[in-house]
C-alpha positions as CSV (number, residue, x, y, z in Angstrom):
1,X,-39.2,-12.0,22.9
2,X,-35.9,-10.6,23.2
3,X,-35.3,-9.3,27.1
4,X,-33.0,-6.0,27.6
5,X,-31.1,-5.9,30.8
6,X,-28.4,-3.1,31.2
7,X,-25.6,-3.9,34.3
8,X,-23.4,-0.3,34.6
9,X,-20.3,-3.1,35.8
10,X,-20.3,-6.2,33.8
11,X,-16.6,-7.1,33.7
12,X,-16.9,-10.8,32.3
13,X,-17.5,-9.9,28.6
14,X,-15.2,-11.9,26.6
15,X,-14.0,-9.6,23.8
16,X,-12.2,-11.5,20.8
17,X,-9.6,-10.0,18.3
18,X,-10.4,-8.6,15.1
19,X,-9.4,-11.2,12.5
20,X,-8.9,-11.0,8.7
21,X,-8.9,-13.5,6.1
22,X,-6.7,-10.7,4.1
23,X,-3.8,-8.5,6.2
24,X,-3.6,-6.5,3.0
25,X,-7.0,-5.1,3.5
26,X,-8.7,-4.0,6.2
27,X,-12.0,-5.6,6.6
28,X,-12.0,-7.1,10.1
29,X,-14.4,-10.3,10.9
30,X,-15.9,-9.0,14.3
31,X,-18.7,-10.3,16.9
32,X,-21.3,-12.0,15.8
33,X,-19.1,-13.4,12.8
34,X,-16.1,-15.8,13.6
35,X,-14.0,-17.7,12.2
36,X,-14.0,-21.2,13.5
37,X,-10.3,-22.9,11.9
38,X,-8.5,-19.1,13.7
39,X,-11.2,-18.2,16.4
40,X,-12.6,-19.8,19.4
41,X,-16.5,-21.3,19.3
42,X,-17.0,-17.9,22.1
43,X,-15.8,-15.7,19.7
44,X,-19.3,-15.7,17.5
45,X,-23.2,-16.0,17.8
46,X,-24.3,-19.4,16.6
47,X,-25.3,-19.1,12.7
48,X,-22.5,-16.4,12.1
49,X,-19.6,-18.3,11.1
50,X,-17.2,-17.7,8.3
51,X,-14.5,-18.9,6.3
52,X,-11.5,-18.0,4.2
53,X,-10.6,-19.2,0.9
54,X,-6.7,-19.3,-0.7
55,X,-6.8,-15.9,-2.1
56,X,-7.5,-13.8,1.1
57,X,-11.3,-13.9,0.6
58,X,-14.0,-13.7,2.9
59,X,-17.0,-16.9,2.4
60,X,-20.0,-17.3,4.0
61,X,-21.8,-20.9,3.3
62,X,-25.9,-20.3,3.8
63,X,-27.4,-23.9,4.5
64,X,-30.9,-22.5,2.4
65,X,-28.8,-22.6,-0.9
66,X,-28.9,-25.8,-3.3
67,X,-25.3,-25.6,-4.4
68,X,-22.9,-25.9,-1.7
69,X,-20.7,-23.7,-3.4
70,X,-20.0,-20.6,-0.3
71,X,-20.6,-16.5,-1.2
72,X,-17.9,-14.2,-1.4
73,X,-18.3,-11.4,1.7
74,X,-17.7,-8.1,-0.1
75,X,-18.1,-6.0,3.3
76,X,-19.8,-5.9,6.9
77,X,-21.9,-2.7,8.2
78,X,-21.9,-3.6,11.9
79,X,-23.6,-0.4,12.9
80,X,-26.5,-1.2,10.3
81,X,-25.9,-4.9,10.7
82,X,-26.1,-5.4,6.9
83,X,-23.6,-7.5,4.7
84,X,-22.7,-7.4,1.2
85,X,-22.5,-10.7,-0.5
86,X,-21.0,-11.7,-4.6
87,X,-20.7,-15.0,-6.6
88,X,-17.8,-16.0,-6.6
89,X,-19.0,-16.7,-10.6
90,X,-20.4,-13.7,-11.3
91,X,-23.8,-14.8,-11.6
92,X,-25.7,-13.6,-8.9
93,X,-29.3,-14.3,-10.4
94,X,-28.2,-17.7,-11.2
95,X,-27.8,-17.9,-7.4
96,X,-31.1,-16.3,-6.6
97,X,-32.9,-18.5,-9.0
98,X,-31.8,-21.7,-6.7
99,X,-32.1,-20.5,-3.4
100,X,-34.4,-20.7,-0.6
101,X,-35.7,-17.3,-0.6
102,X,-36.8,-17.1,3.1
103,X,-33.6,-17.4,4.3
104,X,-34.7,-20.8,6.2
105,X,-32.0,-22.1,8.7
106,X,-30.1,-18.8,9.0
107,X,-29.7,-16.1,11.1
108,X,-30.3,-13.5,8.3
109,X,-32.8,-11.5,6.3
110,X,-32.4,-10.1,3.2
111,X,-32.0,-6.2,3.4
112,X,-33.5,-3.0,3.4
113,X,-33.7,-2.5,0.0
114,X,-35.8,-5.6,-1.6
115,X,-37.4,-5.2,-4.8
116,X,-39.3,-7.7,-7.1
117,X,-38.0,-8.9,-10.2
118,X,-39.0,-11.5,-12.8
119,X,-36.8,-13.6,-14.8
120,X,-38.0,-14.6,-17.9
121,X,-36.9,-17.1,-21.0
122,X,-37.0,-15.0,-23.9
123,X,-35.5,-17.5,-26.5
124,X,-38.5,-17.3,-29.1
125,X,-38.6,-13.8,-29.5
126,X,-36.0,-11.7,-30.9
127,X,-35.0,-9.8,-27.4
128,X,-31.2,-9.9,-26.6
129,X,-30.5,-10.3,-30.9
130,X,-28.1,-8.8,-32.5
131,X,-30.2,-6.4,-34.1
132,X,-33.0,-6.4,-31.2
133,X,-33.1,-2.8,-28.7
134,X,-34.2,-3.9,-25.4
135,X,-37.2,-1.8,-23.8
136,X,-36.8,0.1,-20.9
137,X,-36.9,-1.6,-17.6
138,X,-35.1,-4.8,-19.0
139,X,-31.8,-6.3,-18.8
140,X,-30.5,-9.2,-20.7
141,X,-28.6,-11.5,-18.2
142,X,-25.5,-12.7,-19.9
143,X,-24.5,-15.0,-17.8
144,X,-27.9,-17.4,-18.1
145,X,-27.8,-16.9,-21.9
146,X,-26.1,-18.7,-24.1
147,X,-27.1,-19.1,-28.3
148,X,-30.2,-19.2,-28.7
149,X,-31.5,-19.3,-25.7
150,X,-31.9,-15.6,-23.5
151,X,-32.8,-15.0,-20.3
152,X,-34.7,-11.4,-19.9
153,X,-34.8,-9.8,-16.4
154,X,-37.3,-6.5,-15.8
155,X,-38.8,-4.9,-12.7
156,X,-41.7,-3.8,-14.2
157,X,-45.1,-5.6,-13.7
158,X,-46.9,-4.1,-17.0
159,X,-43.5,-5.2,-19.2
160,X,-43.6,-8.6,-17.9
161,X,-46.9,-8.8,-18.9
162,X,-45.9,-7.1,-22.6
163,X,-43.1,-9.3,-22.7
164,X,-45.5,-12.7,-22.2
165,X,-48.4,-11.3,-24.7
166,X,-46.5,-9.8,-27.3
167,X,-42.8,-11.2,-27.4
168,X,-44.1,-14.6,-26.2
169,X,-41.3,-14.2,-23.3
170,X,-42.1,-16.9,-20.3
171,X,-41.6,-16.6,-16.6
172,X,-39.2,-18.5,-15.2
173,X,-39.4,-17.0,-11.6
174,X,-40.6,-14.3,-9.7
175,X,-38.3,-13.4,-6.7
176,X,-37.9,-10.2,-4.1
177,X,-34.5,-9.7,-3.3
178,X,-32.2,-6.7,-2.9
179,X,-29.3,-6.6,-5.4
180,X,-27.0,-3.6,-4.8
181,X,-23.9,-2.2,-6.9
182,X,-21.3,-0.7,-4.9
183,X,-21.3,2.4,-7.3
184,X,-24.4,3.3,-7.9
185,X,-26.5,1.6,-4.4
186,X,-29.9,-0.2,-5.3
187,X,-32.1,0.2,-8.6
188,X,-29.5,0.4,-10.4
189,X,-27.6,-2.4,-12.6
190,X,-25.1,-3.5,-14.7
191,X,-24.5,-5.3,-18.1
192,X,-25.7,-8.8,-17.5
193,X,-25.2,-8.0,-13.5
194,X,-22.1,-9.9,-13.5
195,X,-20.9,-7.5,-10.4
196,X,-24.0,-7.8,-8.9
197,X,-24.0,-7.9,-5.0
198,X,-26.3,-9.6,-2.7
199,X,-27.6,-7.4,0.8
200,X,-28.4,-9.5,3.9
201,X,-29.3,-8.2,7.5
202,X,-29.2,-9.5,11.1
203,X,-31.4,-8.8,13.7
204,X,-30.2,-10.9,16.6
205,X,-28.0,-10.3,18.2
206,X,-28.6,-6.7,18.0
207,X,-25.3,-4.7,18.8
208,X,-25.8,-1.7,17.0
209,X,-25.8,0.9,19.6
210,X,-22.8,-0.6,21.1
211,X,-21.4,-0.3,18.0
212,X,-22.3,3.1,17.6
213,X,-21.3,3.7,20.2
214,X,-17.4,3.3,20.1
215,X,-17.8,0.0,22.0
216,X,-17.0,-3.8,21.5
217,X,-19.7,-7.0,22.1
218,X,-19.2,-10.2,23.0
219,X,-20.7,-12.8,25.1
220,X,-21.0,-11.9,28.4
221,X,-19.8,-14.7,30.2
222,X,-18.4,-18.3,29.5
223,X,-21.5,-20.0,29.0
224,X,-25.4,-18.8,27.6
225,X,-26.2,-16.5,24.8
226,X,-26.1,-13.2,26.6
227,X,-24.5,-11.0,25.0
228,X,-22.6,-7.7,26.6
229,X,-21.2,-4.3,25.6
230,X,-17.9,-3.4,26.5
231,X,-17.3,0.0,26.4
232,X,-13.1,1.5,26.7
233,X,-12.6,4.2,28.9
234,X,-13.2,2.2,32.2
235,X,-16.7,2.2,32.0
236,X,-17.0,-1.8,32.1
237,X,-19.8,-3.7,30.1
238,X,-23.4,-3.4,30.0
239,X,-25.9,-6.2,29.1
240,X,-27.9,-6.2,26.3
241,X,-29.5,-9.6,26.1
């Protein structure tokens, strides 16, 4: 149960500033995400921190993932609180294949735009050959194949079924997750997925209509998890939690 409390005068906010892991682009890192090796432990919501890698890029680590190798942060909506996640391999559904698909031990959800997919091992049919044309609502993913062996993605309950009966195909997993391409938004994806993004959300702490707003959050004090919305223009800060 999340408690909303709005203060006209709350002057104790403690707004951080912007940081980015690149200063030749402009994505900022902003309240709830921080930092930790540039940014002070009151400078982010517990759950939300970041790091950068050698080459200007943005990672985020999630504790529910079997490898311990971190995402690559493609971009931060903090008016729809929605991130944009990529392999840094270029294999997203290798990643989705060996996570923890609720999330557990993090402070996100995946997105608005989940769907449910089935990946399926397709070796001992002829799908994905040379000389083989793959049905409508498949995709070959290149980056779990290899020789002989294919793996067959589709979104399509009736094909998977086809694809067991007929083509002797068999289901490796089912998973609901949203992928999303930049270019063309969800439902719609690219050879083998290899720039395939990931979309998480955030619920708490919910800053939103600060954000739309014009203004800044932050904790609103030096200790507790409240969290306050400063507002420029001499308005002072208003609790929201």
């Amino acid at each position: 149960i999340i408690c909303l409390s709005f203060t006209p005068h709350l002057q104790a906010i403690e707004i951080c500033p912007y940081f980015s892991c690149n200063k030749h682009r402009p994505d900022t890192i902003e309240f709830p995400f921080r930092v930790p090796r540039n940014q002070t432990v009151r400078c982010g919501y517990p759950g939300f921190d970041l790091s950068c890698n050698s080459n200007g890029g943005t990672l985020l680590k999630l504790p529910s993932l079997k490898s311990s190798d971190p995402f690559i942060v493609q971009g931060i909506d903090y008016s729809k609180q929605l991130l944009w996640i990529s392999d840094p391999e270029k294999c997203i559904p290798n990643r989705i294949l060996n996570m923890d698909l609720n999330l557990t031990g993090t402070p996100y959800g995946w997105g608005p735009d989940n769907a449910e997919y089935s990946f399926l091992n397709c070796s001992n049919s002829n799908l994905g050959g040379p000389n083989s044309q793959m049905p409508d609502g498949t995709l070959v993913i290149s980056c779990l194949s290899s020789g002989n062996f294919t793996v067959v993605m589709t979104w399509e309950n009736l094909l998977e079924e086809k694809m067991v009966r007929e083509w002797k195909c068999e289901v490796i997993k089912r998973v609901t997750a949203p992928f999303w391409l930049p270019e063309f938004g969800q439902g719609s994806y690219p050879d083998g997925m290899s720039d395939m993004l990931l979309q998480l959300s955030w619920d708490i702490p919910d800053c939103r209509d600060c954000v739309i707003r014009g203004g800044s959050c932050g904790f609103a004090g030096d200790s507790g998890l409240t969290v306050g919305c400063f507002l420029s223009g001499g308005n002072g800060g208003e609790s929201l939690s």
